[in-house]
C-alpha positions in Angstrom: 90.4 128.4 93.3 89.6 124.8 92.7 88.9 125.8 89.0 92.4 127.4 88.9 94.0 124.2 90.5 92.0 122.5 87.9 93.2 123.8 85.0 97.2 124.1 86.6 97.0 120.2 87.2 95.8 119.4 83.2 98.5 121.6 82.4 101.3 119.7 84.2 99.8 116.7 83.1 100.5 117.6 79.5 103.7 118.5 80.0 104.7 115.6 82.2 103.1 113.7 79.7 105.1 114.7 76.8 108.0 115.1 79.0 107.8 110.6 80.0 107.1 109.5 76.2 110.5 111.5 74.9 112.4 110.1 78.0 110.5 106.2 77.9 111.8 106.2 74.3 115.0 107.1 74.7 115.6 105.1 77.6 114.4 102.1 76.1 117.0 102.6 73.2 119.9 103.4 75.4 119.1 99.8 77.9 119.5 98.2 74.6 122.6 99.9 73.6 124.2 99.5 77.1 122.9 95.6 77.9 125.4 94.6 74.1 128.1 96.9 75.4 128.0 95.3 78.8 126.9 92.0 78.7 124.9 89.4 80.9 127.9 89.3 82.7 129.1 92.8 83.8 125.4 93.9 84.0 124.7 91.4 86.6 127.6 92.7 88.4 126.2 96.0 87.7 123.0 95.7 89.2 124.2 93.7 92.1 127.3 96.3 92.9 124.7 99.3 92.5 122.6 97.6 94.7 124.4 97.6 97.7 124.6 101.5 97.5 120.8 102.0 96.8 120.4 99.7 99.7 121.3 102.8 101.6 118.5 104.4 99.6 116.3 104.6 102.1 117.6 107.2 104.6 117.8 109.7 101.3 113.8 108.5 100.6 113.0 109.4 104.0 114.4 112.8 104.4 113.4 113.8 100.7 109.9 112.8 101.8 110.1 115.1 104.8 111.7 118.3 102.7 109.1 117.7 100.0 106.1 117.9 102.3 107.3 120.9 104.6 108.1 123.2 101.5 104.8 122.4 99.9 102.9 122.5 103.3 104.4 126.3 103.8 103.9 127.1 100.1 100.3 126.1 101.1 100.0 128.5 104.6 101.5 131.6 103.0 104.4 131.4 105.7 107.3 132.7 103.0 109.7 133.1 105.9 109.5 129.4 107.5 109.6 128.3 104.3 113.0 129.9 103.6 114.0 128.8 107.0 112.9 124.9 106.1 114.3 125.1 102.5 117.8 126.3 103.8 117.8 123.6 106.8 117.0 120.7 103.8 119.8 121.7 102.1 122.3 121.7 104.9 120.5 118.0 106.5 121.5 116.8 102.8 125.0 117.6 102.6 125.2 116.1 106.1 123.4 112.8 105.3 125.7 112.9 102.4 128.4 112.6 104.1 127.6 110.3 106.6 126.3 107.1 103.9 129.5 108.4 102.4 131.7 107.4 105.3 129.4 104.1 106.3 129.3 103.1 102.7 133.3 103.4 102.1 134.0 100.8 105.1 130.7 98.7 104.8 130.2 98.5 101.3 133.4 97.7 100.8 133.8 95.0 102.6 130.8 93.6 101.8 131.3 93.6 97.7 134.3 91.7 98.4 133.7 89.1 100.7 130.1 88.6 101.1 129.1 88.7 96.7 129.9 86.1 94.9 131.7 88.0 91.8 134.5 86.6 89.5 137.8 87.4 91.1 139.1 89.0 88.1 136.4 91.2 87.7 136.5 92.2 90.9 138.5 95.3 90.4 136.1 96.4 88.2 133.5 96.1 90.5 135.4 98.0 93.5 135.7 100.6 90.6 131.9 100.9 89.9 131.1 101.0 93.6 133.3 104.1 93.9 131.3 106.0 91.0 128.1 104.6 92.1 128.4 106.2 95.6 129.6 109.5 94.2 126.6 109.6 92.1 124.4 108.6 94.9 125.4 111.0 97.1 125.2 114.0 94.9 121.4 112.8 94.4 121.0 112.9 98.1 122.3 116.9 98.0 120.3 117.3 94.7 117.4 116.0 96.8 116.2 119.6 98.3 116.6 121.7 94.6 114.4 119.0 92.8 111.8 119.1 95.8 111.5 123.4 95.4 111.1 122.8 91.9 108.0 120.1 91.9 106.3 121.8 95.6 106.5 125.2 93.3 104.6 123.3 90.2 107.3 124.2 87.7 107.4 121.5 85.5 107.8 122.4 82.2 111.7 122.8 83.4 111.4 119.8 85.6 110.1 117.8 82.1 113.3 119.7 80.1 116.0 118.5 82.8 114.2 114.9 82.7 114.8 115.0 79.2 117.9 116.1 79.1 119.2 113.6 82.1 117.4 110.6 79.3 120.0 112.8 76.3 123.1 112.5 78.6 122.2 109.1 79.4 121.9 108.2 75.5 125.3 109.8 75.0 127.1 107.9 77.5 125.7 104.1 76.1 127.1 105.6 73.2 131.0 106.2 74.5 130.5 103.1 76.7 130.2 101.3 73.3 133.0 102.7 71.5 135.3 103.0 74.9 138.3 101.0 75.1 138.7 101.0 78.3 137.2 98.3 80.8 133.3 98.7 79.8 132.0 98.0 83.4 134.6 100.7 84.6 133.6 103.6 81.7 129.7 102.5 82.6 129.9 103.7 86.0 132.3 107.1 85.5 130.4 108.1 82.6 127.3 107.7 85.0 129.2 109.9 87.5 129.9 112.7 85.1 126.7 113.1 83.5 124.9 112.9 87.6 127.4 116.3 88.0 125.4 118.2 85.2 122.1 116.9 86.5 122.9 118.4 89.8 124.8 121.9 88.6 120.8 122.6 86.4 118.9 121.5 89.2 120.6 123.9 92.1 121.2 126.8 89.9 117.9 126.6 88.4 116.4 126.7 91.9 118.8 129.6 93.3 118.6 131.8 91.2 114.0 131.4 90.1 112.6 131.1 93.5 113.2 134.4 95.4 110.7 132.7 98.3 112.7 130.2 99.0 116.6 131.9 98.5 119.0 129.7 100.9 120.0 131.7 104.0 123.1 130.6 107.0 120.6 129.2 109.4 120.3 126.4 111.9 117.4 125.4 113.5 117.2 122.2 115.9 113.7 122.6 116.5 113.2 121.8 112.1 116.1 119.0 112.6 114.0 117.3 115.0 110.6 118.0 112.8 112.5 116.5 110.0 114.0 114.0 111.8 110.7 113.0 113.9 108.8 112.9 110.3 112.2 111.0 108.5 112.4 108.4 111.3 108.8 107.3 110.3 109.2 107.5 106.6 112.0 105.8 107.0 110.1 102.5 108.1 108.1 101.8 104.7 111.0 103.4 102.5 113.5 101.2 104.5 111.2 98.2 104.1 110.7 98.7 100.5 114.5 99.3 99.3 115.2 96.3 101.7 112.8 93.8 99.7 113.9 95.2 96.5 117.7 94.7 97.0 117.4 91.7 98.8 115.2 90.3 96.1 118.4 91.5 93.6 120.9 89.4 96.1 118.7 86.3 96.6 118.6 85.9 93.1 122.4 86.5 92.1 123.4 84.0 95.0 120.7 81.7 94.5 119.2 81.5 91.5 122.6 82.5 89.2 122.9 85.2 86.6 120.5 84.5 84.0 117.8 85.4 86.7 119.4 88.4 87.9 119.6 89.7 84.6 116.0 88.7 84.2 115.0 90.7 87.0 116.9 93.5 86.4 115.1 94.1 82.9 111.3 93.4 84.3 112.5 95.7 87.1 113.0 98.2 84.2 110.1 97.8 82.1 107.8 98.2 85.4 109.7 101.4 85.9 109.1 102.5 82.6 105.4 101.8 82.8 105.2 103.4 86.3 106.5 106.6 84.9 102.8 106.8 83.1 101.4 107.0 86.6 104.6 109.0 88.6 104.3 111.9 85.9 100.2 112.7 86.7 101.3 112.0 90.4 104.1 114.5 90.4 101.2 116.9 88.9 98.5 116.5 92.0 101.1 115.3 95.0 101.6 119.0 95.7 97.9 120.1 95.3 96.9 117.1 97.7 99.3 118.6 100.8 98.7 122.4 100.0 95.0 121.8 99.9 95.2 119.9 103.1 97.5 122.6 104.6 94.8 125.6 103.4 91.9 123.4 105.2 90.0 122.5 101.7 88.4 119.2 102.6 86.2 119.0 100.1 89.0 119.4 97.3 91.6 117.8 99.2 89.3 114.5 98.6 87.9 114.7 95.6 91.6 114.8 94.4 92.1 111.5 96.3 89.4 109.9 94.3 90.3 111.5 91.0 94.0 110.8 91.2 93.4 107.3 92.2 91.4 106.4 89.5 92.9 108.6 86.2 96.6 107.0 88.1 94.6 103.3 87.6 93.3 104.1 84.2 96.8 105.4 83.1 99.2 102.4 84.4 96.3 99.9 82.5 96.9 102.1 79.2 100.5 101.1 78.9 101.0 97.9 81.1 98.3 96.0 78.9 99.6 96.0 75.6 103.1 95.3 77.1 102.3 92.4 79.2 99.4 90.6 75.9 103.1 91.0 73.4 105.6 90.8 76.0 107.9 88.5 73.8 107.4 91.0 71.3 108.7 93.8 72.8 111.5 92.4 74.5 112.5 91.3 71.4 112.3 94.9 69.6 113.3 96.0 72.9 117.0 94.0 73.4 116.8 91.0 70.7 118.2 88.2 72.9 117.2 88.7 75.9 117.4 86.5 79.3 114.6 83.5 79.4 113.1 84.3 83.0 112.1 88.4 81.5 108.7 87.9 80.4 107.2 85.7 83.5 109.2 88.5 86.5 107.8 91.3 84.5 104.1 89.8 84.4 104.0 90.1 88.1 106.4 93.0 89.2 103.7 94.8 87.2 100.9 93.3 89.4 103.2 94.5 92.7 103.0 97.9 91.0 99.1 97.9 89.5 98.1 98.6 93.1 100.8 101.1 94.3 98.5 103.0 90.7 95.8 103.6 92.6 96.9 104.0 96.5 99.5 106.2 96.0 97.0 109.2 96.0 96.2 107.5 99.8 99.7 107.5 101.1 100.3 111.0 99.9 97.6 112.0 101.7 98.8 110.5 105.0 102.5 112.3 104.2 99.8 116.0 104.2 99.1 115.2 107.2 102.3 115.1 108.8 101.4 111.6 111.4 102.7 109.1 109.8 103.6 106.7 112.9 100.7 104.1 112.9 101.0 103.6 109.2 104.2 103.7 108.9 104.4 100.6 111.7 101.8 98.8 110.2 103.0 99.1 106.0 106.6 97.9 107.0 105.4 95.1 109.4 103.6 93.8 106.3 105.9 94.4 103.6 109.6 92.9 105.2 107.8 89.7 105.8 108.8 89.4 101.9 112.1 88.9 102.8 112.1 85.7 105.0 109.3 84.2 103.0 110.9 84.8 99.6 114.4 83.4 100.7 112.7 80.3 102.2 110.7 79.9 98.5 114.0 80.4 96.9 116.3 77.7 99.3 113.5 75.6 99.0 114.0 75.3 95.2 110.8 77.2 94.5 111.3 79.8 91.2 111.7 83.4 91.0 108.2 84.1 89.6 107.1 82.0 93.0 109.3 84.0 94.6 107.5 88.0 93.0 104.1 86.3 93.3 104.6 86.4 96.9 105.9 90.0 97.4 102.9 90.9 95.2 100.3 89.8 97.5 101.9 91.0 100.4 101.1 94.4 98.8 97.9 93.8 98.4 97.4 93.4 102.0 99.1 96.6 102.3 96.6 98.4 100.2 93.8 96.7 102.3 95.0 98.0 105.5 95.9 101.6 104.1 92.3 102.0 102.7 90.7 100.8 105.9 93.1 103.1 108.0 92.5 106.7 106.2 88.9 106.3 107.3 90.7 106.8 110.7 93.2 109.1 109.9 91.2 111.8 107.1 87.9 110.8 107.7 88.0 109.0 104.1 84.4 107.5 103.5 85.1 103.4 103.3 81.4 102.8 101.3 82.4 106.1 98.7 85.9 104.8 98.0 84.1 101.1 97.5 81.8 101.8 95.2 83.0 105.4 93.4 87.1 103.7 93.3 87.5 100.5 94.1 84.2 98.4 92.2 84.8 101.3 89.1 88.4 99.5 88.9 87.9 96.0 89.5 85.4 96.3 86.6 87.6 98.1 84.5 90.4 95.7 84.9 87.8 92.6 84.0 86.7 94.4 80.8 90.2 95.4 79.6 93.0 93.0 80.0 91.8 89.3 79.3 90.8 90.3 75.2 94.2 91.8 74.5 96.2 89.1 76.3 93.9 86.6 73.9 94.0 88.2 70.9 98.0 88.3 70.8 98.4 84.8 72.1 96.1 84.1 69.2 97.5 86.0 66.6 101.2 85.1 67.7 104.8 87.4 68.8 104.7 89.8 66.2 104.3 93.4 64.5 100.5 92.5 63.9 99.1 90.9 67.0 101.3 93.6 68.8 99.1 96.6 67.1 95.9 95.0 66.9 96.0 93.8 70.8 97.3 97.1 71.6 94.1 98.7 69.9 91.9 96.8 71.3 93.1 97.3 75.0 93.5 101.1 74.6 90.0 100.9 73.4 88.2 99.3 75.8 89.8 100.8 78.7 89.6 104.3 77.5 85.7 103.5 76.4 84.9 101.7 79.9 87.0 104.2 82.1 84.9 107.5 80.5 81.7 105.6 81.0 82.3 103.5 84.0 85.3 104.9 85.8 85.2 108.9 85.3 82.8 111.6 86.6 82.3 114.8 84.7 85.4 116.4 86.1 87.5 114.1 86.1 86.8 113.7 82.2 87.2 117.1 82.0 90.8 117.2 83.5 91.5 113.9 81.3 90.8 115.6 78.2 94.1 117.9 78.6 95.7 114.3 77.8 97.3 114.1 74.3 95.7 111.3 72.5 93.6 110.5 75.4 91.8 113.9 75.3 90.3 112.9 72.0 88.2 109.9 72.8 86.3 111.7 75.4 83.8 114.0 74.5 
């Protein structure tokens, strides 16, 4: 069995693999395209109009959390007919949710965009307009939510790689009518956004209606599953809440207080650390639904030796890209957009930090979401992380800079991924000196060896072509050489070797 989930994970790997590069290309081509149709200007509005719907993020994180967990824990216990029973009553909670943030966000947000942001009142038509697509497209995510959670609890993601792609096509098409649109651009941005969400959603539900016969929707109501989901939701919803609440706020404190050009700034590092995370989210949608299914089927032993795999092949894999990216920064952003706003390079340099140890604990906080008690965590992750808020505005009023600003939401994680490791030994019986020495040292030494050379080397050599390949050599490298003989047991190089391009420096 563990041979077969072996070889099922390499497999996804590889095709989550190829499935990130196509999309990470594309999408860095269409930013570009989008940012000259758009402009400093209505992309600040942009990000700061969008942000007040995926402020309300949070409640859909928390529920799709709680509908991803129960259909792979029931995948994992053989029970086909509760998991028909918990697939149908995710779908109906959706539509509900749905339409509740649709209601709150049509009086709230609507108020709140045009009394409480500080937009130019003659684009502020334009902005009420994006709101409006914005919120359709959010909410048809939130009913999308229990289709794209069948499709990744039943491992199927050579179609989940072909719709990803196809969302990164779409998305290419529509920079391409938002540049030759006469119409307002801010206005075309957001309904072309809205149309090409509807064809996302009509592949995901028929895909999932008419492939999986196990979990074929049924008229069914259940309070007893509203209050599991709601019980488990209310305590996901602490960290999500927490999260989307720093993020957003961060997004607001710097439109109101530090003026466009920073907002821009960190709307781009916010893109290129989501471009470099999708490295590490593609292996982690390949091994999040072994981790609950193996907890649910009582494998211990598996369930963590995949914790201490996942956490360092996630490491190793966010290093790979994040490196060369951060030793030519200037470089690529200037491939990437030409011009581009001054603050970029510093606000992606540590949003990437914040991120490098989400890499290697998210294997730990899936691992708390198999086991369904999420409570103490939960309380303890989002006391830590919304004291970002508070400290970052007093930085900010204070006249301190954005990068002052990131540095300390960055460290506030790291105290979270302290307190995490230290609690699982509670929770899963996770052994502290193991992790220490087989995870934690491994990666400390890893990130020593690997990232000072390349940063070097391109400072040396200077922003260009050059210093961009040779730095990126080097970093690829060393941490592919110091990760297979430091980092890596035997299986774990084993599953690495399914990698394209990594597979073929390990022997």
């Amino acid at each position: 069995m563990e041979k077969d989930n072996a070889k099922r994970l390499a497999k996804n790997t590889v095709l989550l693999f190829i499935r990130m590069v196509i999309v990470l290309l594309i999408s860095l081509y269409t930013t570009r395209v989008v940012f000259k149709a758009l402009g400093v200007d209505n992309q600040s509005i942009y990000n700061v109009v969008g942000s007040v719907v995926i402020f309300f993020g949070f409640l859909k994180n928390a529920l799709t959390n709680a509908t991803s967990r129960y259909l792979t824990f029931e995948l994992g216990t053989g029970n086909r007919e509760k998991l028909r029973q918990i697939y149908s009553m995710a779908i109906n909670c959706h539509i509900i949710l749905a339409a509740i943030l649709l209601l709150l966000l049509e009086i709230g947000g609507v108020w709140f965009i045009n009394h409480q942001l500080n937009i130019d009142p003659s684009r502020m038509a334009a902005a009420n307009w994006v709101f409006q697509f914005s919120l359709l497209t959010f909410c048809l995510g939130i009913v999308q939510t229990p289709f794209h959670s069948n499709l990744i609890a039943h491992e199927k993601m050579g179609y989940y790689a072909f719709l990803s792609i196809l969302d990164a096509v779409l998305k290419l098409v529509v920079a391409y009518l938002l540049y030759i649109s006469p119409v307002d651009k801010l206005i075309s941005y957001g309904f072309l956004l809205c149309v090409e969400a509807v064809i996302i959603f009509c592949c995901y539900a028929l895909y999932s209606s008419r492939k999986f016969d196990d979990t074929e929707y049924i008229k069914f109501w259940d309070k007893g599953i509203v209050g599991e989901f709601a019980s488990y939701s209310g305590w996901s919803l602490l960290v999500n809440g927490a999260d989307i609440a720093t993020q957003q706020c961060i997004g607001i404190f710097f439109f109101n207080l530090l003026g466009k050009v920073a907002n821009a700034s960190l709307g781009f590092a916010n893109q290129v650390s989501a471009g470099i995370g999708m490295f590490v989210a593609n292996f982690s949608q390949s091994y999040k639904p072994q981790i609950v299914k193996s907890y649910a089927s009582g494998d211990n032993d598996y369930f963590h030796k995949l914790i201490f795999s996942a956490s360092k092949i996630s490491f190793l894999l966010y290093l790979l890209v994040a490196v060369p990216i951060v030793a030519n920064v200037d470089f690529v952003l200037k491939i990437w957009l030409g011009d581009y706003p001054e603050f970029t390079p510093a606000y992606i340099a540590v949003i990437i930090v914040y991120f490098l140890f989400d890499s290697f604990q998210e294997p730990l906080w899936q691992a708390v979401h198999a086991t369904g008690k999420l409570r103490t965590h939960q309380i303890m992750i989002a006391s830590i992380k919304v004291l970002a808020i508070p400290a970052m505005y007093f930085v900010l009023k204070s006249g301190s800079s954005g990068t002052v600003a990131l540095g300390i939401w960055a460290c506030l994680n790291v105290a979270c991924a302290v307190s995490r490791t230290i609690y699982m030994h509670f929770l899963i019986g996770l052994d502290l000196k193991a992790y220490l020495f087989k995870v934690i040292l491994p990666l400390v030494l890893l990130f020593v060896a690997a990232v000072p050379l390349p940063i070097w080397v391109a400072h040396r050599m200077g922003s260009n072509f050059g210093a961009f390949v040779v730095s990126s050599a080097i970093a690829v490298t060393v941490i592919l050489l110091v990760g297979v003989a430091v980092v890596l047991d035997r299986s774990e190089r084993s599953l690495l070797k399914g990698v394209p391009v990594i597979g073929k420096f390990i022997k």
